[in-house]
C-alpha beads as a LAMMPS data file, in Angstrom:
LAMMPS data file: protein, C-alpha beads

410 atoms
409 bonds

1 atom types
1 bond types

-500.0 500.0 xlo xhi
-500.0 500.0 ylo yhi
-500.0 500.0 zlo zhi

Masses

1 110.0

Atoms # bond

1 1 1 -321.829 -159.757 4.687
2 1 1 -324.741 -158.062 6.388
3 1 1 -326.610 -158.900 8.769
4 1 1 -329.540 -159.148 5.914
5 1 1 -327.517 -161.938 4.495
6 1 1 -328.237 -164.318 7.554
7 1 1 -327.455 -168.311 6.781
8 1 1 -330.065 -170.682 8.377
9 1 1 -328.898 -173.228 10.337
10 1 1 -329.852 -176.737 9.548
11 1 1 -332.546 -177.933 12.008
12 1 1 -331.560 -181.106 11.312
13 1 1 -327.842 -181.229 12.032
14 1 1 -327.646 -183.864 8.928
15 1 1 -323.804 -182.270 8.255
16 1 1 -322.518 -180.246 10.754
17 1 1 -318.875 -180.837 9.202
18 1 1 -319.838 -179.013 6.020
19 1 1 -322.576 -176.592 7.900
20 1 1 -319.342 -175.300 9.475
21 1 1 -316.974 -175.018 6.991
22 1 1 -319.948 -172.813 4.898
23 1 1 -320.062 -170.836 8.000
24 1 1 -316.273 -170.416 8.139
25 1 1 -316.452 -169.218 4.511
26 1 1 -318.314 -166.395 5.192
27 1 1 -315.974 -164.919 7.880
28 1 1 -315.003 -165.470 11.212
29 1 1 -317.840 -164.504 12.979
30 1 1 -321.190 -164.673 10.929
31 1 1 -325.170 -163.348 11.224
32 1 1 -327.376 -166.721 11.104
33 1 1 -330.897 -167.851 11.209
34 1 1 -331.999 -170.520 14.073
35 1 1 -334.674 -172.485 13.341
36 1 1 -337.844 -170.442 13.666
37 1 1 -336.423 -167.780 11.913
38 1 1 -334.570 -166.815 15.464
39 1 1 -331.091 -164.256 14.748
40 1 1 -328.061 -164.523 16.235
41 1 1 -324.554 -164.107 15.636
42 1 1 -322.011 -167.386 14.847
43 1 1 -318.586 -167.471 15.740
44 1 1 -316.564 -169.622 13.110
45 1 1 -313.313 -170.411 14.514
46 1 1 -311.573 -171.334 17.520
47 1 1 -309.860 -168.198 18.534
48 1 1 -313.318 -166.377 18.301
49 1 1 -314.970 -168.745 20.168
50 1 1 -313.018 -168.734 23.275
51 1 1 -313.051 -164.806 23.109
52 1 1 -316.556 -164.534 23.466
53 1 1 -317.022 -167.461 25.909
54 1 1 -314.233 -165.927 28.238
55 1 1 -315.332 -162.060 27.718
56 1 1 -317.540 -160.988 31.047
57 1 1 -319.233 -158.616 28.762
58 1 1 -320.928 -161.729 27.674
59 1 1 -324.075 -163.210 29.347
60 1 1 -325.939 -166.314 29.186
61 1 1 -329.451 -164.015 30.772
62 1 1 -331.573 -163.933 27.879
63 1 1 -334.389 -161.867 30.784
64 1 1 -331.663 -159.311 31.154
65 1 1 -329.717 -159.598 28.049
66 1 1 -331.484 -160.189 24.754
67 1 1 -332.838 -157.335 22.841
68 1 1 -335.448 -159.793 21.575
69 1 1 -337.061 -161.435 24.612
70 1 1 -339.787 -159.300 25.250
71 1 1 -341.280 -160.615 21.522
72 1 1 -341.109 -164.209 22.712
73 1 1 -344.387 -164.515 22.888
74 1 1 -345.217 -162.916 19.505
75 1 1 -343.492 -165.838 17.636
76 1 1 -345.272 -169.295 18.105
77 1 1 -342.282 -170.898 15.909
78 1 1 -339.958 -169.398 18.443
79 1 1 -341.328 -172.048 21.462
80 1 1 -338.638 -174.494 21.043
81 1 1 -336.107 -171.424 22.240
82 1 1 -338.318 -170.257 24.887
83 1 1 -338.048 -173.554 26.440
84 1 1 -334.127 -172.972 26.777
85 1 1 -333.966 -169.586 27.527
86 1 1 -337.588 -169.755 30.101
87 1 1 -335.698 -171.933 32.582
88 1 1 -333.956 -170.802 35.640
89 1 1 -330.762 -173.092 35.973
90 1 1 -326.863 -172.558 35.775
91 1 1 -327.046 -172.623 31.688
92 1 1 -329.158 -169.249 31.414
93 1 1 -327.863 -167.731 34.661
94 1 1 -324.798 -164.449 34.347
95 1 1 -322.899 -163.045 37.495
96 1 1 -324.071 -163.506 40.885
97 1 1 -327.155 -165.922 40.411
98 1 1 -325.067 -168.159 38.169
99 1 1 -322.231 -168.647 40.540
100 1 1 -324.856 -169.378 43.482
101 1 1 -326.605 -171.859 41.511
102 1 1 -322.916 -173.760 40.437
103 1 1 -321.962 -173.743 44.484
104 1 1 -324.944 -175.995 44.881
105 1 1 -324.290 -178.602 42.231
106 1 1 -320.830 -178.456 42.344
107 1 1 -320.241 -180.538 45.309
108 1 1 -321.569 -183.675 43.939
109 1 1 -319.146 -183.317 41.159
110 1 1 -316.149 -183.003 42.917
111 1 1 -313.066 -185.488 41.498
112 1 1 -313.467 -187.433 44.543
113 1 1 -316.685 -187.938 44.438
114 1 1 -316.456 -188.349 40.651
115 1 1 -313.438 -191.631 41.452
116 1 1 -315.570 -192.808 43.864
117 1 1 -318.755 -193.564 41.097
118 1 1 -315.640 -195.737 39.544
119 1 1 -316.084 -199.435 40.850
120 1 1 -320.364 -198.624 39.629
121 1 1 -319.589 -197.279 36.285
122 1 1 -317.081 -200.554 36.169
123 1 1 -319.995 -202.442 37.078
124 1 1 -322.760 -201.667 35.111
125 1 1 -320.709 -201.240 31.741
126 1 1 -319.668 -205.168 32.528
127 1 1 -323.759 -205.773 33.387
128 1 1 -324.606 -204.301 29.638
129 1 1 -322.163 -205.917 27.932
130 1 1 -322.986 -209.427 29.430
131 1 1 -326.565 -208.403 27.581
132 1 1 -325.378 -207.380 24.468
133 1 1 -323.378 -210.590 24.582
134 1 1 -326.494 -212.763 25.131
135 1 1 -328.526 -210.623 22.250
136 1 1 -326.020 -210.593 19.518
137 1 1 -322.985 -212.580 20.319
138 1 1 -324.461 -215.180 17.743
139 1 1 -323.197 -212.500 14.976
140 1 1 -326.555 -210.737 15.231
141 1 1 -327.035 -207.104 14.928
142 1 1 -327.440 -204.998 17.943
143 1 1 -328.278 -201.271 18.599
144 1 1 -325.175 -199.947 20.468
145 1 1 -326.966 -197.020 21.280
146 1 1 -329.590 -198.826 23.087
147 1 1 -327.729 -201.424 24.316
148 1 1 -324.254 -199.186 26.309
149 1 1 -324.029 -195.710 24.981
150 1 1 -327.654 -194.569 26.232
151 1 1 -328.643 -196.915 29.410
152 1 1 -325.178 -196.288 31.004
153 1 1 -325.168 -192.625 31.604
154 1 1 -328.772 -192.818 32.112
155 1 1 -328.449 -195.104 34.820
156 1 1 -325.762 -192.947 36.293
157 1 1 -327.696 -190.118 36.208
158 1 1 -330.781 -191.755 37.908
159 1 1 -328.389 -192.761 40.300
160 1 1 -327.386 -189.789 41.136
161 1 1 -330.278 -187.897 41.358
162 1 1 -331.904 -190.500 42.777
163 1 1 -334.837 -191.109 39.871
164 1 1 -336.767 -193.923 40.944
165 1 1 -336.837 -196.799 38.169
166 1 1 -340.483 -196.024 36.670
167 1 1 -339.334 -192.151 35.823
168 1 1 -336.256 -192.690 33.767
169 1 1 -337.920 -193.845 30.543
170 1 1 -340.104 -190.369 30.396
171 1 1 -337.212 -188.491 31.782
172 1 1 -334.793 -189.950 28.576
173 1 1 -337.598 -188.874 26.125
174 1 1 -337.991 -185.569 27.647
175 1 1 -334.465 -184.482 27.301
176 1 1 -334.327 -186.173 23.675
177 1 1 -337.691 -183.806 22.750
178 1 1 -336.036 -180.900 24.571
179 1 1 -332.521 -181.600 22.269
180 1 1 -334.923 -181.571 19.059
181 1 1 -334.874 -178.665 17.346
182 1 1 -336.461 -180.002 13.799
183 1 1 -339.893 -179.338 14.997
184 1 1 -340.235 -175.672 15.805
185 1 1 -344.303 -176.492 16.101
186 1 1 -345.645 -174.050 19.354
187 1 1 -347.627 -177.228 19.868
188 1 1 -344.058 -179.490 20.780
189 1 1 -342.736 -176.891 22.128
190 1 1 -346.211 -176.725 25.108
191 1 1 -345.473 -180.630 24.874
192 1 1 -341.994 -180.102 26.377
193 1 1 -342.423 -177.826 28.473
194 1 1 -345.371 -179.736 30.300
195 1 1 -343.424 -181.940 30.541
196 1 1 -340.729 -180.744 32.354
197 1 1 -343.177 -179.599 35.009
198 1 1 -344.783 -182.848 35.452
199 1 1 -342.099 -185.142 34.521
200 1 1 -339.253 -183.733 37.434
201 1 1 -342.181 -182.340 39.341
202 1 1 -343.164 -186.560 40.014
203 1 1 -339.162 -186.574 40.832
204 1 1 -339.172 -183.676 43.540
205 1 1 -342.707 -185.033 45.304
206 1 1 -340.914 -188.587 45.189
207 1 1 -338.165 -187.555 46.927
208 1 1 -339.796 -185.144 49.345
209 1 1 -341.828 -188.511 50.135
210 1 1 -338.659 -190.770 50.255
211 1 1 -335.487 -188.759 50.878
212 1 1 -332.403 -190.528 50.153
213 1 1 -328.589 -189.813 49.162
214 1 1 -329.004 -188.432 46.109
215 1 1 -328.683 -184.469 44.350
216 1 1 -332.330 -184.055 44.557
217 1 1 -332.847 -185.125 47.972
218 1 1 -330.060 -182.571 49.024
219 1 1 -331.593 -179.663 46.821
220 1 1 -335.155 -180.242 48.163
221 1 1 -333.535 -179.995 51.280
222 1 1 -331.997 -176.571 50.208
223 1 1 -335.148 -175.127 48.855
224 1 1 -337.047 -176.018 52.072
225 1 1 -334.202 -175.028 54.558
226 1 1 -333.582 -171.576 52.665
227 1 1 -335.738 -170.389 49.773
228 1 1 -333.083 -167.458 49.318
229 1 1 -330.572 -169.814 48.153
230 1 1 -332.841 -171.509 45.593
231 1 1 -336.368 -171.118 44.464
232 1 1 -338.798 -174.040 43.652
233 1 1 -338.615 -172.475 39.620
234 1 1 -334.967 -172.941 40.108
235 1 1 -335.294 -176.381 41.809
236 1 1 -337.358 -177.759 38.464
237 1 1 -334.870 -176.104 36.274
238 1 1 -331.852 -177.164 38.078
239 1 1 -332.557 -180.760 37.944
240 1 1 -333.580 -180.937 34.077
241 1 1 -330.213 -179.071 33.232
242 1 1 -328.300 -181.752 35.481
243 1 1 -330.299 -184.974 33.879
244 1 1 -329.931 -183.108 30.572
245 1 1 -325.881 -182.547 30.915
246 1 1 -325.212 -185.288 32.586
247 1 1 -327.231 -188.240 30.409
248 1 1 -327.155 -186.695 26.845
249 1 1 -323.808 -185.511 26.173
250 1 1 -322.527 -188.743 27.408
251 1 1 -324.774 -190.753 24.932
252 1 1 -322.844 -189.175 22.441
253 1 1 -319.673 -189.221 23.606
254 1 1 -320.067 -192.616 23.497
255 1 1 -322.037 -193.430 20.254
256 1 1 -319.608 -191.022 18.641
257 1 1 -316.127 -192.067 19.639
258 1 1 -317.513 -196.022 18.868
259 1 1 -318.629 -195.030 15.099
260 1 1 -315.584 -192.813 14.529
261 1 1 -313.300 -195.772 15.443
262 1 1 -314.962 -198.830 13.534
263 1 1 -315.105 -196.297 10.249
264 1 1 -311.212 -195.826 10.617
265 1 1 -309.478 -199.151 11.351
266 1 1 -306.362 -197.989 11.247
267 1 1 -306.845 -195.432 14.217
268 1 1 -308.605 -198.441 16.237
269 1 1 -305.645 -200.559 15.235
270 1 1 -303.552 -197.891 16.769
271 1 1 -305.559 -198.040 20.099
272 1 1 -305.355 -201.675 20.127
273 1 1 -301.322 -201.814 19.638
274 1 1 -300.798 -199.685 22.609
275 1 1 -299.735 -196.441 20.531
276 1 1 -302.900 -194.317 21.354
277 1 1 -304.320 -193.974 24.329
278 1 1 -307.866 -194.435 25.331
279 1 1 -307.930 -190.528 26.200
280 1 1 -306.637 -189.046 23.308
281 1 1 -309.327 -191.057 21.162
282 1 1 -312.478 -188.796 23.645
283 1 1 -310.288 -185.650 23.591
284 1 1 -310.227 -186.171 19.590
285 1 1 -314.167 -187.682 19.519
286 1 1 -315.019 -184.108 21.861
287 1 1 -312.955 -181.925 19.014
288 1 1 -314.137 -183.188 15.724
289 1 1 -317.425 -184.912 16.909
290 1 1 -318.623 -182.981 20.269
291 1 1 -321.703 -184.506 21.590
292 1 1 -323.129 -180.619 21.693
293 1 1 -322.567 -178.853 18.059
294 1 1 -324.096 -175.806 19.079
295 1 1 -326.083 -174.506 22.251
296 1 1 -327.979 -171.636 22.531
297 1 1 -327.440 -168.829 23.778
298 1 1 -325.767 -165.685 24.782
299 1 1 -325.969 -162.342 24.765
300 1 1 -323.678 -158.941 23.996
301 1 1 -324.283 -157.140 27.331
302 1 1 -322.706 -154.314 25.515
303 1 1 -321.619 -153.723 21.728
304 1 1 -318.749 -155.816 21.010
305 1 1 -316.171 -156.449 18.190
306 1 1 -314.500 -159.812 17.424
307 1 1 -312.090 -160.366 14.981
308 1 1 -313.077 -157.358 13.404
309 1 1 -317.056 -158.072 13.686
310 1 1 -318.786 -155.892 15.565
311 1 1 -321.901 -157.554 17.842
312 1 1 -324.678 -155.131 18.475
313 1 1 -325.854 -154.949 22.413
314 1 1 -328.637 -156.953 22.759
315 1 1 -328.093 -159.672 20.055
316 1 1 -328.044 -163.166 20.787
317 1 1 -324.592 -165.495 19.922
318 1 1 -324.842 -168.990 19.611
319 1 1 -322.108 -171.253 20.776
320 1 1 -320.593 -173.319 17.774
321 1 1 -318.390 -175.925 19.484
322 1 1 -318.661 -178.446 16.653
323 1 1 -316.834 -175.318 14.359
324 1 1 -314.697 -174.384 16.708
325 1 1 -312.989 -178.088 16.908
326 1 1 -312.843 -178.210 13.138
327 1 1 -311.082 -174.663 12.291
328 1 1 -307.819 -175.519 10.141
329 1 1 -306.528 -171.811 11.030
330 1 1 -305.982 -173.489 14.928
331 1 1 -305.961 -177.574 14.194
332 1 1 -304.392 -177.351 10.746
333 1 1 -305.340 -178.117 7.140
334 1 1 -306.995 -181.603 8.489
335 1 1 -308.468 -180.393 11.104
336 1 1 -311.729 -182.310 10.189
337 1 1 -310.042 -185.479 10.230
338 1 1 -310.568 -187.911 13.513
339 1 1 -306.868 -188.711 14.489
340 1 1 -306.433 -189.481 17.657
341 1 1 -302.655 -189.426 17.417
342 1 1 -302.752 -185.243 17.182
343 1 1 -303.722 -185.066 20.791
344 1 1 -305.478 -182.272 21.393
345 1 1 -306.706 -181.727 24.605
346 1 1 -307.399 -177.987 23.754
347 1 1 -311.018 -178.285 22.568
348 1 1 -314.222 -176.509 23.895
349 1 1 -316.097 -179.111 24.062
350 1 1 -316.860 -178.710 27.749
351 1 1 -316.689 -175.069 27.662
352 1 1 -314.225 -173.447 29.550
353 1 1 -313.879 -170.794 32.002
354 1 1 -316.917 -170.387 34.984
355 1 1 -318.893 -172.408 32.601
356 1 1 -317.243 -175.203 32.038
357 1 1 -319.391 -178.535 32.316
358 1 1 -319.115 -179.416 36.096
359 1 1 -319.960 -183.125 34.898
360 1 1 -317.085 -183.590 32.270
361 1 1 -315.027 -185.836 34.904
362 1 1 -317.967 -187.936 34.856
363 1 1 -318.455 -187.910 31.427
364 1 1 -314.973 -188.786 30.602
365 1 1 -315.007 -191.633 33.157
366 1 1 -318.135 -193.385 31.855
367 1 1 -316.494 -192.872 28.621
368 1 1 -312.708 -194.169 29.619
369 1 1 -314.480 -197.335 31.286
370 1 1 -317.113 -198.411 28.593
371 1 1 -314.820 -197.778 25.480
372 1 1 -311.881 -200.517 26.161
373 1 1 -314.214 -202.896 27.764
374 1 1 -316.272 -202.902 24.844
375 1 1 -313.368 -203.157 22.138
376 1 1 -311.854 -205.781 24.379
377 1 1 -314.944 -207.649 24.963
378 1 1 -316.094 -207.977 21.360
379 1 1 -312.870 -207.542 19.046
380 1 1 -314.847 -208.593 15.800
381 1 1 -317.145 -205.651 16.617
382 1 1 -317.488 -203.513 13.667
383 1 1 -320.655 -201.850 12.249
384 1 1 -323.569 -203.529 10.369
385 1 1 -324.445 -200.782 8.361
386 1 1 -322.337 -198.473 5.658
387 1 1 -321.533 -194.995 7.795
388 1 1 -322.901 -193.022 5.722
389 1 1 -326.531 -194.999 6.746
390 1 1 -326.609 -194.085 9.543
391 1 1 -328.987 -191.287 10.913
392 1 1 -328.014 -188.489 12.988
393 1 1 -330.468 -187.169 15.725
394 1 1 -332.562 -184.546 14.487
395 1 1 -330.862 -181.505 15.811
396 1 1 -328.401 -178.822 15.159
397 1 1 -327.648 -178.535 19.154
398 1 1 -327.423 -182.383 20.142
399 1 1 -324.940 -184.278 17.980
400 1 1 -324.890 -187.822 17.617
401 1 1 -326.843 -191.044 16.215
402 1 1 -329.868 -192.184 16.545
403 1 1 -329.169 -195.956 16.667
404 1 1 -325.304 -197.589 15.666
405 1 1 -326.643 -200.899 14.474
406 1 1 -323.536 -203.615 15.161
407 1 1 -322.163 -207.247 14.561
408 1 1 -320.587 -207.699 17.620
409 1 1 -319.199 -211.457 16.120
410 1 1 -318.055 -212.943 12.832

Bonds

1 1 1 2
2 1 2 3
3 1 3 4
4 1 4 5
5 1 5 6
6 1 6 7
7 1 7 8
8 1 8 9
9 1 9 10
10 1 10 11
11 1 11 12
12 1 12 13
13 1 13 14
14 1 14 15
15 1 15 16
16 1 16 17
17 1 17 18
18 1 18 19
19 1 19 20
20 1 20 21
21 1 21 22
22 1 22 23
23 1 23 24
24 1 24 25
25 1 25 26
26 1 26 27
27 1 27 28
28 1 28 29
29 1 29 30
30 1 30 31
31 1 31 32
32 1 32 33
33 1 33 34
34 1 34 35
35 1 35 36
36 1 36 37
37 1 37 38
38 1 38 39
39 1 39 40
40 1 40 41
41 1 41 42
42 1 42 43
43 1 43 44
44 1 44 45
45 1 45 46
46 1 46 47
47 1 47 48
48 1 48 49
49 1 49 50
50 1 50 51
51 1 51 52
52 1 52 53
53 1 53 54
54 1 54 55
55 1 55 56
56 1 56 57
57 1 57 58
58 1 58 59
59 1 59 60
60 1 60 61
61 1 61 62
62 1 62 63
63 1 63 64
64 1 64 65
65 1 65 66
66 1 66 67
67 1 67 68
68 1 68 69
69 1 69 70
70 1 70 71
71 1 71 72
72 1 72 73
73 1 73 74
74 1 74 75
75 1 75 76
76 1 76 77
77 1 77 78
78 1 78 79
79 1 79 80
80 1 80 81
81 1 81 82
82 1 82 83
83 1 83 84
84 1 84 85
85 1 85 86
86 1 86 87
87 1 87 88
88 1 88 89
89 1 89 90
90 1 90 91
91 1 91 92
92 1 92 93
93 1 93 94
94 1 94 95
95 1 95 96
96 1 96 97
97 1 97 98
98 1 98 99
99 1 99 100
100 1 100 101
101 1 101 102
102 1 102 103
103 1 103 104
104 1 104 105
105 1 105 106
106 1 106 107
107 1 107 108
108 1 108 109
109 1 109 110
110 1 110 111
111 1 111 112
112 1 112 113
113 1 113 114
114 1 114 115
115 1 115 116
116 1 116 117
117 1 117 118
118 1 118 119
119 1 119 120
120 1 120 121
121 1 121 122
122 1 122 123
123 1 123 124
124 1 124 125
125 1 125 126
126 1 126 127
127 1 127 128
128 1 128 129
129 1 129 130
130 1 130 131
131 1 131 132
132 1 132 133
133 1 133 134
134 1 134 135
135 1 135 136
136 1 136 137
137 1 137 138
138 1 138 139
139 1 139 140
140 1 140 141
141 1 141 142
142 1 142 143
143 1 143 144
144 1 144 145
145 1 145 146
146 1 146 147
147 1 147 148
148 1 148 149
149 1 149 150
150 1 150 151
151 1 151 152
152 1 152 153
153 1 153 154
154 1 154 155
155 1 155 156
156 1 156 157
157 1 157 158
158 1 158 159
159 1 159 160
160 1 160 161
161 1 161 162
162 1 162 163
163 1 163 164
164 1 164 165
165 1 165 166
166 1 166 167
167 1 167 168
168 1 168 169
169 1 169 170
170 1 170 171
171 1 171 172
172 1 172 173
173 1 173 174
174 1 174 175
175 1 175 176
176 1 176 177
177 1 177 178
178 1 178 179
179 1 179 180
180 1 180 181
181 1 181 182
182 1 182 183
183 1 183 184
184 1 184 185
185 1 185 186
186 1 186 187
187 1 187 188
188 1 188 189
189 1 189 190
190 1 190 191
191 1 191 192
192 1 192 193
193 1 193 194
194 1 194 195
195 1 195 196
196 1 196 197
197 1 197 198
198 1 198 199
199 1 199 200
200 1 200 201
201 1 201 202
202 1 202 203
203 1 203 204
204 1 204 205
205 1 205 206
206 1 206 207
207 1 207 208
208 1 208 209
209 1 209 210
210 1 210 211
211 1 211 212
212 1 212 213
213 1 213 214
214 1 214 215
215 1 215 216
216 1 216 217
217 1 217 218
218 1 218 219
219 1 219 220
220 1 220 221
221 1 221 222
222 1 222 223
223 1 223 224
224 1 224 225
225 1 225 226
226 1 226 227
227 1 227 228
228 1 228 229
229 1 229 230
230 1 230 231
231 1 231 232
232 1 232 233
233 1 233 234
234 1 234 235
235 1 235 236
236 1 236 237
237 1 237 238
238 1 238 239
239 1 239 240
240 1 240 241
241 1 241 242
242 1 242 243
243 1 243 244
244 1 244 245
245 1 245 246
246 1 246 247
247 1 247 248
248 1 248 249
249 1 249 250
250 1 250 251
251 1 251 252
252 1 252 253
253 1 253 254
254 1 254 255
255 1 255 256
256 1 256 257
257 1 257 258
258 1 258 259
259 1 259 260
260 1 260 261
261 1 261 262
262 1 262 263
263 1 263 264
264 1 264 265
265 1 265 266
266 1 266 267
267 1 267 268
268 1 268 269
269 1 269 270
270 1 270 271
271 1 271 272
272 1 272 273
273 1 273 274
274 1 274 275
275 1 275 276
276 1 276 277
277 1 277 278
278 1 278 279
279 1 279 280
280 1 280 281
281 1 281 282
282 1 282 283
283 1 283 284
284 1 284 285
285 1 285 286
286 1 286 287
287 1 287 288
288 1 288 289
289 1 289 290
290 1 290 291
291 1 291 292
292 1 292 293
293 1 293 294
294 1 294 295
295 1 295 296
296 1 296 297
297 1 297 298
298 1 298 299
299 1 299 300
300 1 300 301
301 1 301 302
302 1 302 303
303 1 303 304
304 1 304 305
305 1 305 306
306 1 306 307
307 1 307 308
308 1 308 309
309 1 309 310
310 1 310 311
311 1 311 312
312 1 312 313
313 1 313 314
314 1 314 315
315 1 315 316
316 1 316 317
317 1 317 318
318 1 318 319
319 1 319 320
320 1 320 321
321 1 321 322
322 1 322 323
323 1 323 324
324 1 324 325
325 1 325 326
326 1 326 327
327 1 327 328
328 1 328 329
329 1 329 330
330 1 330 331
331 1 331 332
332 1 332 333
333 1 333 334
334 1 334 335
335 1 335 336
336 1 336 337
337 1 337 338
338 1 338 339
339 1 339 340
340 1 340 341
341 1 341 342
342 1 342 343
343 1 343 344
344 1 344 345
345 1 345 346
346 1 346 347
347 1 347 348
348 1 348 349
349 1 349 350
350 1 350 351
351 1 351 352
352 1 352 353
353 1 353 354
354 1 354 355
355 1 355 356
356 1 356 357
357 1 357 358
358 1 358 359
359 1 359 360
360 1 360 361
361 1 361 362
362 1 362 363
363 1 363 364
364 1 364 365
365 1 365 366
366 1 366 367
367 1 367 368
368 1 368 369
369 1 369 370
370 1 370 371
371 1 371 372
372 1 372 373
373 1 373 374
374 1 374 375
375 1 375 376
376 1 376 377
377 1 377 378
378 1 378 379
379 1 379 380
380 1 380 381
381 1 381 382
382 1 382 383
383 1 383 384
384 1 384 385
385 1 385 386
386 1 386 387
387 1 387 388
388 1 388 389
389 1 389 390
390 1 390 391
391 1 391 392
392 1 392 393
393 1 393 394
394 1 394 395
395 1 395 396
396 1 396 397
397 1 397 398
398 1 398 399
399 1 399 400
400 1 400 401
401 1 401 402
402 1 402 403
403 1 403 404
404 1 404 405
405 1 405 406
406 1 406 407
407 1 407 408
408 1 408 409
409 1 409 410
């Protein structure tokens, strides 16, 4: 295949399942169009996957690294990219300013402090499920999504960064806009990105107004102590990659492990006997249904050759976890079958190496806690619509639904 022979990516993500296995066809690593007409280079499988994550010769520094940045500007369709690879944070960071940016989140991440969010995750999974109880416990339908998988890491998150009330509703749209990638418009992509500005700008001038003990408060205080540690650009950015990683992904995690359960009954008969355990059913939700599919992007620092493909300097390389947890050459001829019983803890869906997610022990524990209380709570529960219904968000990068409409009762 050339590099003329480019497969576009559906901006949709309506079947990343068979979007991968078309991919995998073609060769282990493969020349792709992102929507826009953007080009970049697709690993397939596992094994090249975790080469190119792990190999220092690859950057996440689209500024110093992509042959292609300088003609940003020249392609309105190409907005929607600009917003990921513009910003200043940990995700589009390589070497030295990467690891200096990590050393400041990091802290608030730590498994202690992670255990110690325990008895509040415990909480306010209990608080949502007494309201899903009063909305649909007659046998009603109920949005899952709405009702546990989205307000509990969202309320985490604002937590935790210390978002007053009145900001999380136009901070959750901004980082499901941001996720979208079916509207490559210039005109959403401005949208977004003034958004950003004024929608954690309101966060940083509330807390410079009303400190507190909360990640923002503490990286204010970092930026105003000691601008050489971290700039106000990097501030903004900062904070919209940690409500970003630390609200969406979870959403999915959550919506995804619930719908792959109630659409195999004997897996979540399994989990109810005792013979499966609550963390082999994530692990197995993060391999075959990762709540990222794909994120963009990195960058050959030099020329490169994986698996026998050979990656020009400059070009861009977009990270397929969704293929990656679905390649039968390392999971076996089923490998796109949910069974929880395989237990494979061995995915990328967190990354791995210096940038793995610093908030997958957080992730994991909102997940571990909501999951069994909300089988136990409601052990009718089982979806109101056929699967195959049900819509998936509009985006080849985020990956998950956009409602899970329930019966939580006979």
């Amino acid at each position: 295949m050339t590099v003329t022979d480019r497969i576009a990516l559906d901006p949709f993500g309506s079947d990343i399942t068979a979007e991968s296995a078309r991919l995998r066809s073609r060769g282990p690593v493969v020349p792709v169009e992102l929507p826009g007409g953007i080009p970049a280079w697709a690993p397939t499988g596992y094994d090249a996957l975790k080469t190119l994550i792990l190999d220092p010769r690859v950057s996440k520094d689209a500024r110093l690294h992509w042959r292609l940045w300088p003609e940003l500007d020249k392609h309105p369709s190409w907005g929607w990219m600009a917003n990921w690879l513009g910003v200043v944070n940990m995700l589009t960071t390589y070497g030295a300013d990467h690891a200096r940016l990590r050393r400041l989140v990091a802290p608030s991440f730590t498994h202690r402090r992670t255990e110690a969010m325990r008895p509040r995750v415990a909480a306010l999974t209990a608080e949502l499920l007494d309201a899903l109880q009063a909305e649909g416990g007659d046998g009603g339908v109920v949005d899952l999504r709405a009702g546990l998988a989205h307000p509990l890491p969202m309320r985490m998150i604002g937590e935790l960064l210390g978002v007053p009330e009145e900001l999380r509703p136009d901070a959750a749209r901004l980082i499901a806009d941001f996720m979208k990638t079916s509207d490559p418009s210039p005109e959403f992509a401005a949208s977004v990105r003034e958004r950003v500005g004024s929608v954690l700008g309101a966060l940083i001038a509330y807390r410079r107004a009303q400190p507190g003990d909360d990640i923002t408060t503490e990286l204010i205080r970092v930026r105003d102590e000691d601008g050489d540690r971290l700039s106000d650009e990097e501030l903004l950015h900062t904070l919209l990659l940690v409500v970003g990683a630390g609200f969406e992904t979870t959403v999915n995690l959550i919506g995804n492990a619930v719908v792959a359960l109630l659409t195999g009954p004997e897996q979540l008969a399994a989990v109810r006997a005792g013979e499966i355990g609550w963390g082999a059913v994530i692990d197995e939700t993060l391999r075959v249904h990762p709540s990222i599919a794909a994120l963009p992007l990195r960058f050959a620092v030099e020329e490169l050759t994986v698996a026998g493909v050979t990656i020009p300097a400059g070009d861009a390389i977009i990270t397929t976890y969704a293929a990656s947890g679905l390649d039968p050459a390392h999971y076996g001829p089923d490998a796109a079958v949910f069974d929880a019983a395989r237990a494979a803890e061995d995915h990328l869906a967190f990354g791995i190496g210096v940038h793995r997610c610093i908030g997958a022990p957080l992730a994991r524990l909102e997940a571990l806690t909501a999951l069994p209380a909300l089988f136990s709570r409601f052990p009718a529960l089982r979806l109101a619509r056929p699967a195959g219904e049900l819509r998936h968000v509009p985006s080849f990068i985020a990956h998950g639904w956009q409602e899970i409409p329930v019966r939580l009762a006979d």
